[in-house]
C-alpha positions as CSV (number, residue, x, y, z in Angstrom):
1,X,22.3,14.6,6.4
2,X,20.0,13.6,3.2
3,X,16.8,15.9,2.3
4,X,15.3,12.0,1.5
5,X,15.6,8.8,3.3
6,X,14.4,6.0,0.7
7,X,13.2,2.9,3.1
8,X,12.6,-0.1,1.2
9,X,12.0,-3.1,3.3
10,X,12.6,-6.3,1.5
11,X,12.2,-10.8,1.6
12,X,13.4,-12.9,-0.7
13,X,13.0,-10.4,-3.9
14,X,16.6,-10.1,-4.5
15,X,15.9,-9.9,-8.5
16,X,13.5,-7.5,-8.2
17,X,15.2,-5.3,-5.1
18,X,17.9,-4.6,-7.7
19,X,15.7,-3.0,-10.0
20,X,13.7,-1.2,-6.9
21,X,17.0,0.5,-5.9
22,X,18.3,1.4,-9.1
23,X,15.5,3.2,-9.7
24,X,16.5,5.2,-6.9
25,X,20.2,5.5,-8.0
26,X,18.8,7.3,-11.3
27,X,16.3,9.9,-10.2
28,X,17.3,13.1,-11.0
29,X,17.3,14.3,-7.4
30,X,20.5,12.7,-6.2
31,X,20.3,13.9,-2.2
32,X,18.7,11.2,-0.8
33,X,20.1,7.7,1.5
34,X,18.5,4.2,0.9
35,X,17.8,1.9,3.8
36,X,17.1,-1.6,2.6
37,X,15.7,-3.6,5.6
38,X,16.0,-7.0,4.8
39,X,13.5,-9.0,6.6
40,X,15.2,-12.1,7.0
41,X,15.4,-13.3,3.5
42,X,17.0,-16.4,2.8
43,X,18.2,-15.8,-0.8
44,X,21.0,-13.8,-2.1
45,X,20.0,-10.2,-1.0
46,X,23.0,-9.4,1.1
47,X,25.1,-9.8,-2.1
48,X,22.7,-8.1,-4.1
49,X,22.9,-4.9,-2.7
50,X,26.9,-5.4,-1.3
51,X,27.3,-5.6,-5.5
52,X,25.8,-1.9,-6.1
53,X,28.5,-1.0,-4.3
54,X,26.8,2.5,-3.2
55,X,28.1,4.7,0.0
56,X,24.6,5.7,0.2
57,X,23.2,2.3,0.8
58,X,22.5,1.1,4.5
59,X,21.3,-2.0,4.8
60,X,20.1,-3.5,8.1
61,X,18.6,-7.1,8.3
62,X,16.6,-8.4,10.6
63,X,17.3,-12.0,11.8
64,X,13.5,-13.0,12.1
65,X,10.6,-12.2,10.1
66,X,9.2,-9.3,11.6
67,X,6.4,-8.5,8.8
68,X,6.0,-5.7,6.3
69,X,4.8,-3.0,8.9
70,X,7.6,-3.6,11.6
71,X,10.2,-3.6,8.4
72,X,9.0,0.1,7.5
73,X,9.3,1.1,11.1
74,X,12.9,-0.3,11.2
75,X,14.2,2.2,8.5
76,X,12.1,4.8,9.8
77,X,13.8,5.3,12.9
78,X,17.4,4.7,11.0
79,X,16.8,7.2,8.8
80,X,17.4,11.3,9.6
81,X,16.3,13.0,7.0
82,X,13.5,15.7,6.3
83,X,11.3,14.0,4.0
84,X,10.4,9.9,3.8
85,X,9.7,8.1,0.9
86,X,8.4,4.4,0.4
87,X,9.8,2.0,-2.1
88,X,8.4,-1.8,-2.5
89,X,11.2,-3.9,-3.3
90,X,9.1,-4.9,-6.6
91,X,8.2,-2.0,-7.7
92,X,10.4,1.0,-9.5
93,X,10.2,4.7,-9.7
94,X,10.4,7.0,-12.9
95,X,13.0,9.3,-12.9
96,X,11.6,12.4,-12.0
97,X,9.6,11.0,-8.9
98,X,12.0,12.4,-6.1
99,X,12.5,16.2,-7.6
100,X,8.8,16.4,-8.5
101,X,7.7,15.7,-4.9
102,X,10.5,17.4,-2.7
103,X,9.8,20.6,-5.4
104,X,6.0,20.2,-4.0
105,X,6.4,19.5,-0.7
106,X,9.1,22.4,-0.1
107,X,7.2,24.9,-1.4
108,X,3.5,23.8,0.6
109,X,2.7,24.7,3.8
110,X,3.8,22.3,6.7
111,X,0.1,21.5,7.0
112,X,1.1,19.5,4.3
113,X,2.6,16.2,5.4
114,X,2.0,13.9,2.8
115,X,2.2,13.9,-1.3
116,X,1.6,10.8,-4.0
117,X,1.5,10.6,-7.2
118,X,-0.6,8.4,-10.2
119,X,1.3,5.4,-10.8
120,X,1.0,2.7,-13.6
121,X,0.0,-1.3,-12.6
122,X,2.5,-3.0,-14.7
123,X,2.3,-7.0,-15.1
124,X,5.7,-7.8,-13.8
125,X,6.2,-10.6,-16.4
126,X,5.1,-9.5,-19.8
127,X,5.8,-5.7,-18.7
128,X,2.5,-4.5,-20.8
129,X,0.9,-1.5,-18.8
130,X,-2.8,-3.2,-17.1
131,X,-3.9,0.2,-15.8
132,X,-3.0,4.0,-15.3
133,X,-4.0,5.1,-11.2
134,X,-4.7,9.1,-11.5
135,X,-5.3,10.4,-8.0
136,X,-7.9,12.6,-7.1
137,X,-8.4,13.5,-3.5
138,X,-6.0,16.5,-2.0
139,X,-6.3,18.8,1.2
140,X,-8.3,17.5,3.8
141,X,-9.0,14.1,2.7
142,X,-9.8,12.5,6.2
143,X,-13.7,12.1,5.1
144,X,-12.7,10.4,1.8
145,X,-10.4,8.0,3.5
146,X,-13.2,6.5,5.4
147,X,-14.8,6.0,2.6
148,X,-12.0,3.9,0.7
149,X,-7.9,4.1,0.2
150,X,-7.7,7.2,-2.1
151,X,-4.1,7.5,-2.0
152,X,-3.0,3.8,-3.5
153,X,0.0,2.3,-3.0
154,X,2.8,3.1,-0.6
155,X,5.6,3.3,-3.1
156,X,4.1,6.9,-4.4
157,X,4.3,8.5,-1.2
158,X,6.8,11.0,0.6
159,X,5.8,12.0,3.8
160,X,7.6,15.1,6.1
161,X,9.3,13.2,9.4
162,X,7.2,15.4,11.6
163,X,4.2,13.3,10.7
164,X,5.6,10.3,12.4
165,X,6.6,12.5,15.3
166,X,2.9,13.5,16.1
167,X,0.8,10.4,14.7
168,X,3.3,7.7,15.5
169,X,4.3,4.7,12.9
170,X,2.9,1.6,11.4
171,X,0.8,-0.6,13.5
172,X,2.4,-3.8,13.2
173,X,-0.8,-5.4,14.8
174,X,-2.7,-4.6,11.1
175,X,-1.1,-7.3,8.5
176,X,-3.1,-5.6,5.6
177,X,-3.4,-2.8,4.9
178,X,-0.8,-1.3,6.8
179,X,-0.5,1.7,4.8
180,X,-4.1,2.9,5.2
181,X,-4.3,2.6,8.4
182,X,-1.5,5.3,8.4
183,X,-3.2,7.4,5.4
184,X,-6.2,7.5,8.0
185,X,-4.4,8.3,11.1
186,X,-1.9,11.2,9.6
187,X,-5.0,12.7,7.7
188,X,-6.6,13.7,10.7
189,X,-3.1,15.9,11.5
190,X,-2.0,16.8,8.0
191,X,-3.2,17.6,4.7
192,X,-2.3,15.7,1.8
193,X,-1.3,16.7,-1.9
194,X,-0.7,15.1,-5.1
195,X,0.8,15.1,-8.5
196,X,-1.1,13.5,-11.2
197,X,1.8,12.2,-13.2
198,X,2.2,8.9,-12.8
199,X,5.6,8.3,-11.0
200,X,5.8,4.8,-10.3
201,X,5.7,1.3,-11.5
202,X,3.3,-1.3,-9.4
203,X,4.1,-4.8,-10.7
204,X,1.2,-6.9,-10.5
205,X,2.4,-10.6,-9.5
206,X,1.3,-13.9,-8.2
207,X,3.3,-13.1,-5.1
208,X,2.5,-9.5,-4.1
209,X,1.1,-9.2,-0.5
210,X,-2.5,-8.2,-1.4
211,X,-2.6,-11.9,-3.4
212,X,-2.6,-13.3,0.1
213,X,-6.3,-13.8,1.0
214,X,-5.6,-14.4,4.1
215,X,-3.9,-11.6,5.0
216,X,-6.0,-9.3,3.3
217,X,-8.7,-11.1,5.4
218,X,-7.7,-10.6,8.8
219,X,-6.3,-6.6,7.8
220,X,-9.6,-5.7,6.4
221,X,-11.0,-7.2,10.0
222,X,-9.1,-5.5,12.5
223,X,-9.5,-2.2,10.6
224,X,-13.4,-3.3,11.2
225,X,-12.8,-3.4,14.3
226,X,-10.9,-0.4,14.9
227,X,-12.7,1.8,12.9
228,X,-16.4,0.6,12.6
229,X,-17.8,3.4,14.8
230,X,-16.3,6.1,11.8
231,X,-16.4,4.1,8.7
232,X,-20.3,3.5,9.5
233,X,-20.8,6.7,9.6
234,X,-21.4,6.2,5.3
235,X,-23.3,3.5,5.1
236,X,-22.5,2.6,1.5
237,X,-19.1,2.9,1.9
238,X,-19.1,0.3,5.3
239,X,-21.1,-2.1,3.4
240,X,-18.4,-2.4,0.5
241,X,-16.1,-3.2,3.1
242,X,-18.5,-6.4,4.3
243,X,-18.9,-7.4,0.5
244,X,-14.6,-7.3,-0.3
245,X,-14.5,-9.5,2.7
246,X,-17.2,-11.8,1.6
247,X,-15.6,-12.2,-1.5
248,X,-11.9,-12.7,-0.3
249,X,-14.0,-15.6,2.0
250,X,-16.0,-17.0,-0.9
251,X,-12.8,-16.9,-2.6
252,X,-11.1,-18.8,-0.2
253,X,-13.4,-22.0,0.2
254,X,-15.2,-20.5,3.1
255,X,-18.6,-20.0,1.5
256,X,-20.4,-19.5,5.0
257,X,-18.2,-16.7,5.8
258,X,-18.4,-15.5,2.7
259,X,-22.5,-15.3,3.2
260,X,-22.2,-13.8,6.8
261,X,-20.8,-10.8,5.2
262,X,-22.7,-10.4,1.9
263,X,-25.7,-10.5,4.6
264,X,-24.1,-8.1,7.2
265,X,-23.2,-6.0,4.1
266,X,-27.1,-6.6,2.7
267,X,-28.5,-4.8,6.5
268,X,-25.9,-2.0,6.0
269,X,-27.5,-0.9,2.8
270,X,-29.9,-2.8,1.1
271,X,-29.8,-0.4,-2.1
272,X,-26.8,-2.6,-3.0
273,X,-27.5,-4.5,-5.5
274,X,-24.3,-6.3,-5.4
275,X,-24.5,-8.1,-2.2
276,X,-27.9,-9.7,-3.2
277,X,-25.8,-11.2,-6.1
278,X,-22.9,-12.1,-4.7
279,X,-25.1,-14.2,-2.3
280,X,-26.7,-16.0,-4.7
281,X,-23.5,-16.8,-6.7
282,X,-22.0,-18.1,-3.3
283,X,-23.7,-21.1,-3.5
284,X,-22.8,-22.0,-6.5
285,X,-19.5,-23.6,-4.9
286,X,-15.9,-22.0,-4.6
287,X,-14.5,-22.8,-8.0
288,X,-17.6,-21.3,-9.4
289,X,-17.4,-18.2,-7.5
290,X,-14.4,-17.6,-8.8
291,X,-14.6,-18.0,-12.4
292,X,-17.4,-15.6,-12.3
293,X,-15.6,-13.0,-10.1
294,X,-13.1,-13.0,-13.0
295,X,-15.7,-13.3,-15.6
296,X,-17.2,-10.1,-14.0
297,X,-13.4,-8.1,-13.5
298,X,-12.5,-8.6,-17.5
299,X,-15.9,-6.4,-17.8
């Protein structure tokens, strides 16, 4: 049996899954298997990874497209090792990312169940570096979680097998964000710890999940809905939620939406200066909106 199972769920990246799990194949810690669940791609990934040619390698494919969440859980429940770590199929790991967070996690107390690391955002097609992610919440960070996703992106995280065990796996009902829905519900069981160094590569690309406005719209909904009695509990905090939804609206030619939830977020906490201008800019138009929203990003 493997100290690490390395689940990296996977559609229509075959490219980019090659670089994803040679990353794995050069970390410096070498006990580990890699599950590839291939989510009914229709390009050449079989061949892809039958060319790596690695005994470590198990690949399972599903024969519908079962969504990111449901992929996750797949390898989850083929895998057998102690710890579990994510990989995005466009993303890559440094070398050192698998010794540095076994090291940590073997010597912490079980309470422990989850370490990340920083990570760099990479744009995938000119490679230049767009932004260094340093974390900054360990321990019990159940509070902070309700707050915002402290602990980024999936492909930093390793996670002990008993955490599934207790908290269960990924909802598959939650399209977006998947991942912090799990953050939220292992926190209240586990503590979580951190390495600073960034470890992993996030590409930024016109095709990455959290592009999709529309799944990013109905995620940030249902987690509304399922955790609205807790996240309102900061009233700041639940009112950025209504403003990132009025924008991914606004930014998706559904201005009245968009307004809905610039108001909502507007009742929550009126010291928010943002939602009164994001209002206004609304009804400029769609087009508009969204020069300005990148107009205001660049600064």
């Amino acid at each position: 049996m493997s100290k690490v199972s390395v689940i990296i769920p996977t559609h229509n990246r075959s490219e980019l899954l090659y670089s994803a799990i040679t990353s794995v194949l050069n970390q410096t810690f070498q006990d580990f298997e890699i599950i590839v669940v291939d989510d009914c791609s229709g390009d050449n990934t079989p061949e892809i990874v039958s060319k790596l040619n690695n005994k470590r390698i198990k690949y399972i494919r599903n024969e519908i497209n079962k969504g990111e969440a449901e992929a996750r859980n797949t390898g989850i429940m083929n895998s057998d090792s102690e710890y579990i770590a994510f990989l995005d199929d466009d993303d890559e790991w440094l070398p050192e990312k698998l010794t540095l967070q076994v090291d940590l996690l073997k010597n912490s107390p079980t309470r422990v169940g989850v370490v990340y690391s920083g990570y760099v955002e990479v744009d995938l097609t000119s490679q230049k570096i767009l932004k260094k992610r340093r974390p900054s919440k360990k321990g019990d960070i159940y509070k902070f979680l309700l707050i915002k996703n402290y602990v980024g992106v999936p492909s930093t995280v390793m996670i002990r097998r008993i955490c599934f065990e207790r908290i269960g796996l990924f909802d598959k009902m939650i399209p977006y964000p998947t991942d912090y829905d799990l953050w939220i519900r292992i926190s209240k069981e586990f503590y979580f710890e951190y390495i600073e160094k960034p470890l992993v590569k996030y590409h930024i690309h016109k095709n990455n999940i959290s592009a999709n406005a529309k799944t990013r719209i109905r995620g940030i909904e249902l987690m509304l809905e399922r955790y609205s009695n807790i996240f309102s509990s900061n009233r700041k905090a639940y009112s950025q939620y209504h403003i990132r939804l009025g924008v991914l609206y606004c930014s998706s030619e559904n201005t009245k939406k968009g307004r809905k939830c610039f108001l909502s977020a507007m009742r929550i906490y009126p010291a928010e200066i943002r939602s009164f201008f994001l209002l206004l800019l609304s009804f400029l138009g769609t087009n508009n909106f969204r020069r300005l929203q990148n107009f205001m990003k660049r600064f």
